[in-house]
C-alpha positions as CSV (number, residue, x, y, z in Angstrom):
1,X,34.0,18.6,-56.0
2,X,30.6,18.2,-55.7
3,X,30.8,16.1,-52.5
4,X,33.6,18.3,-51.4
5,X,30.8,21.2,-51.3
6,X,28.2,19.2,-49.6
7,X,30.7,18.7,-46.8
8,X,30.9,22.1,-46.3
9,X,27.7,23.5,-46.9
10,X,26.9,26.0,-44.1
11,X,25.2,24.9,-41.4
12,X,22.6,27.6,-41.9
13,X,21.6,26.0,-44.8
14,X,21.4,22.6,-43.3
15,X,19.3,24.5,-40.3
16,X,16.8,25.8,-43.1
17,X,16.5,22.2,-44.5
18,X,15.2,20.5,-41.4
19,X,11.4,19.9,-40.7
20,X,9.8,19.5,-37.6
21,X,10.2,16.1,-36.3
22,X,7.3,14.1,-34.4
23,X,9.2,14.4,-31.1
24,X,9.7,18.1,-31.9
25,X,5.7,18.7,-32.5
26,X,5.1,16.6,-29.3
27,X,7.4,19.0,-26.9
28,X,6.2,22.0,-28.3
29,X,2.5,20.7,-27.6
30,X,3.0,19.1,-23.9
31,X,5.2,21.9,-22.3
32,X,2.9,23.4,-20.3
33,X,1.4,21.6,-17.2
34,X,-2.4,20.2,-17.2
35,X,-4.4,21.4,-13.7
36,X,-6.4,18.3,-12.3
37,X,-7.7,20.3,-9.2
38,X,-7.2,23.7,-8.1
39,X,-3.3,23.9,-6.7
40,X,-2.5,20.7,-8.4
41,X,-0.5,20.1,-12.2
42,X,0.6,16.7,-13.6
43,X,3.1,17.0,-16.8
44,X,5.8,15.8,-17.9
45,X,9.3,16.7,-17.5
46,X,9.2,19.3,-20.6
47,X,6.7,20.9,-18.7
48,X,9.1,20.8,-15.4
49,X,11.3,22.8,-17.3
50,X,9.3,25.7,-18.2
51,X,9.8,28.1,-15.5
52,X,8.0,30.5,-17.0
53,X,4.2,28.7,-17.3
54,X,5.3,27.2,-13.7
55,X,5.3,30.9,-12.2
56,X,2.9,32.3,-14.0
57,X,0.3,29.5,-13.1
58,X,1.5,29.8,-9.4
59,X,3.5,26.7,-9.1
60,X,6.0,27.3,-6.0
61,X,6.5,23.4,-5.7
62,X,7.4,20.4,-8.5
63,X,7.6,16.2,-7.5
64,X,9.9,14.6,-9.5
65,X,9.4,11.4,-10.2
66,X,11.8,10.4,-13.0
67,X,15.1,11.1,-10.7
68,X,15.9,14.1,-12.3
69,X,16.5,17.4,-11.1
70,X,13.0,18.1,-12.0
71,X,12.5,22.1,-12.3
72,X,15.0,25.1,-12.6
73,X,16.4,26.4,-9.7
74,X,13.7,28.8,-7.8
75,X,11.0,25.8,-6.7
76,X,10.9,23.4,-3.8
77,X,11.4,19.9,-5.3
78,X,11.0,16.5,-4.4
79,X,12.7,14.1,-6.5
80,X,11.9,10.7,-5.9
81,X,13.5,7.6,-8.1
82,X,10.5,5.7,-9.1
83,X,10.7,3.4,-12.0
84,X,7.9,3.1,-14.8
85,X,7.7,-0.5,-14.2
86,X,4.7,-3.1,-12.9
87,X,6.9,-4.3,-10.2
88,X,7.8,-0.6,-8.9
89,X,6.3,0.1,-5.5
90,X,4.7,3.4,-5.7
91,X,2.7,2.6,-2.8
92,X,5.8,3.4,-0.5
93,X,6.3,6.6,-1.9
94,X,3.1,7.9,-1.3
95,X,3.4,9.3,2.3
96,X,5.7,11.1,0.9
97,X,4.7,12.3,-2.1
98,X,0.9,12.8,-0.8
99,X,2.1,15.3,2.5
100,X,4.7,17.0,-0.8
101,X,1.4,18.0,-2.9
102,X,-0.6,18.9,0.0
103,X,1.9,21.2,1.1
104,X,2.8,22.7,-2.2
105,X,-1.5,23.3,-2.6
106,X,-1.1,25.5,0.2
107,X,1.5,27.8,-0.7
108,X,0.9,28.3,-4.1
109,X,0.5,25.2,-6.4
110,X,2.0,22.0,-7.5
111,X,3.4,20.2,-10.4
112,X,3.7,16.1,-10.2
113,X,5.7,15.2,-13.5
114,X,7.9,12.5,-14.8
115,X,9.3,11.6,-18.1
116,X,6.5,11.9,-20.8
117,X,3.5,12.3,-18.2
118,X,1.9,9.3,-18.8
119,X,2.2,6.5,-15.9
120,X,3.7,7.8,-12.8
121,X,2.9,11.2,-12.5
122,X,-0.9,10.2,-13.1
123,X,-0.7,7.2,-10.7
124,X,1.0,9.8,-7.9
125,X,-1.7,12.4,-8.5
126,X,-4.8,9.9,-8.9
127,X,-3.1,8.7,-5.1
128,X,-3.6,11.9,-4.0
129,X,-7.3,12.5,-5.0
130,X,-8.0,8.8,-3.2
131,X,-6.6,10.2,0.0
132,X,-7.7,13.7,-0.2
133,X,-11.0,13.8,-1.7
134,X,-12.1,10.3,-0.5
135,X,-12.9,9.1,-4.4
136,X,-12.2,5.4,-5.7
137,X,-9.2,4.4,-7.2
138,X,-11.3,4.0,-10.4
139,X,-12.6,7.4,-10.2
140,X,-9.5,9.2,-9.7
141,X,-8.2,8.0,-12.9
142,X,-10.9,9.1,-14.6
143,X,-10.4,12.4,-13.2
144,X,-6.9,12.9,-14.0
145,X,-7.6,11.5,-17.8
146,X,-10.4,13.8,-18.1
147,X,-7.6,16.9,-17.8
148,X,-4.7,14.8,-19.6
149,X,-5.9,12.3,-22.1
150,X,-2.7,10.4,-22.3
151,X,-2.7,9.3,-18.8
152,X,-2.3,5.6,-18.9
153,X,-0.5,4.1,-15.8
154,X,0.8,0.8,-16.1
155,X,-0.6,-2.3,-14.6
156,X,1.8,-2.6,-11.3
157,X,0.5,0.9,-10.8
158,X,-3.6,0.7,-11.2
159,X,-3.2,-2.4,-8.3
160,X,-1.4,-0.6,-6.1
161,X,-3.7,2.1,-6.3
162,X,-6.7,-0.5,-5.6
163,X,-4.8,-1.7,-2.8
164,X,-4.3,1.6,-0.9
165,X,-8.1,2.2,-1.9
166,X,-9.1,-1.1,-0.3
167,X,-7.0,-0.4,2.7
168,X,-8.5,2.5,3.9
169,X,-6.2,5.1,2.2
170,X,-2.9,3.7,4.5
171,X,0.0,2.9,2.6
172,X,1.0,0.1,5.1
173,X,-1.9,-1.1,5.2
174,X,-2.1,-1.4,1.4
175,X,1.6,-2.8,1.2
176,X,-0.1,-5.7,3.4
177,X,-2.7,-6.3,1.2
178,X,-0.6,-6.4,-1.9
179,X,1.7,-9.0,0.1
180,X,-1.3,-11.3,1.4
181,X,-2.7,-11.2,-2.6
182,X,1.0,-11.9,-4.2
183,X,1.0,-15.0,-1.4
184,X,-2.5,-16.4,-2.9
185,X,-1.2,-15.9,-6.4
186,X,1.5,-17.8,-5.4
187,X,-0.5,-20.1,-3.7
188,X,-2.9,-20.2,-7.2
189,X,-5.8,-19.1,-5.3
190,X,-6.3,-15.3,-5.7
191,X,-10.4,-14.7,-5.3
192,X,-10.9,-13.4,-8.7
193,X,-13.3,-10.9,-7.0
194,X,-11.1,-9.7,-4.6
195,X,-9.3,-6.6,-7.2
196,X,-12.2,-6.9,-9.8
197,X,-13.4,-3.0,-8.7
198,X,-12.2,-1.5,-11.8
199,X,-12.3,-2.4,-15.4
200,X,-8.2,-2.9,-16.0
201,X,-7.6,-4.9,-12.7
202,X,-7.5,-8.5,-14.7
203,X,-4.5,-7.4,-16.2
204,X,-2.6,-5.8,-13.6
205,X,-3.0,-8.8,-11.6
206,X,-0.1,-10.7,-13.7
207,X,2.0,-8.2,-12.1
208,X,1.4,-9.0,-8.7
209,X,3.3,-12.2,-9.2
210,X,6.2,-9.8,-9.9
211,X,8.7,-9.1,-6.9
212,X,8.8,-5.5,-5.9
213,X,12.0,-4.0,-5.1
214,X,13.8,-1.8,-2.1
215,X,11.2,1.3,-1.6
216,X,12.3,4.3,-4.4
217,X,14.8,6.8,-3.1
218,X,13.6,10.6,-2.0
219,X,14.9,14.1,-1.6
220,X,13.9,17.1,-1.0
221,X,16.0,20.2,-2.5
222,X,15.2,24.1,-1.6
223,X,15.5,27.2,-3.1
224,X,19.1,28.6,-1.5
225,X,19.8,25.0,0.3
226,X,21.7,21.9,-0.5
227,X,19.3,18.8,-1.4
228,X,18.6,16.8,2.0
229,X,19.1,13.4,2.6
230,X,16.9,10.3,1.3
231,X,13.1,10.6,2.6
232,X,12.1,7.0,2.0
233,X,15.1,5.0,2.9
């Protein structure tokens, strides 16, 4: 009988029961969006959904990066398929995703997420500052860490970034460089002062020896339309 009663306890008393996990605490704490530079937010996709701090911060525009559907309806979004992996190529995404948050500065603001706001958001918005403000690769980071401490991007992502740095802030260029330095890795000859400009470099050169994929999938859905076609092939 006893069991019997536990089966049926109410589920109001089994709500009253339950504490607060540690993924509970950590969405209540990171669903608001973290301002970098005036116009420009990187979160994660909690953050996405919360239409309200969106509007009342002035966001009008949200990049996806995660594949999702990003933000509630209302926003211009860009969702672009970009795996958290060293062998992703972000730098094919960034034409893309650099004209997005320069656009959505200028009508209102913009929010770069992904899943938890920790490696591709960060490496999408540190992108940006390279091209826009004419800052290091190094610096960048440090910039965007300053506003969210948990920025960490991974490996694949901090050499990429070096790369379109190195290149002169052209992501074909940089996809040539990145090519020419897998071929010497290859080769076993990489000039190990070639990508030693910032601290973490050493290990995100193992993942240079790692094949990078087609380029990431894009689209571009807004307010009162149906989402377009792909953006980066």
């Amino acid at each position: 009988m006893a069991a019997a009663a536990r089966l049926h306890r109410p589920a109001s008393d089994l709500t009253l029961r339950m504490r607060p996990t540690r993924l509970h605490t950590d969405v209540v704490k990171d669903h608001l969006p973290v301002k970098v530079i005036p116009g420009l937010f990187v979160g994660s996709q909690h953050a996405a959904y919360n239409s309200e701090a969106l509007r009342s911060l002035g966001i009008t525009h949200v990049c996806s990066l995660n594949g999702g559907p990003g933000a509630r309806s209302g926003f211009v979004v860009l969702t672009v398929e970009l795996r958290d992996a060293d062998g992703s190529d972000l730098v094919s995404v960034l034409p893309v995703t650099n004209l997005f948050i320069e656009s959505g500065r200028k009508a209102g603001g913009v929010l770069v997420h992904c899943t938890q706001g920790w490696s591709r958001s960060p490496a999408v918005v540190a992108a940006y500052l390279v091209s826009s403000l004419g800052i290091t690769a190094a610096q960048a980071l440090a910039r965007v860490r300053a506003e969210r401490h948990m920025a960490n991007p991974n490996p694949g992502f901090v050499s990429q970034l070096l790369a379109f740095e190195a290149s002169g802030r052209a992501a074909a260029n940089a996809a040539r460089l990145l090519l020419t330095q897998r071929l010497y890795v290859a080769a076993g000859a990489c000039d190990e002062s070639a990508t030693q400009t910032d601290s973490r470099v050493l290990g995100a050169r193992a993942s240079l020896q790692k094949p990078i994929p087609n380029p990431p999938r894009a689209w571009l859905r807004i307010p009162g339309s149906l989402p377009s076609g792909s953006a980066t092939g």
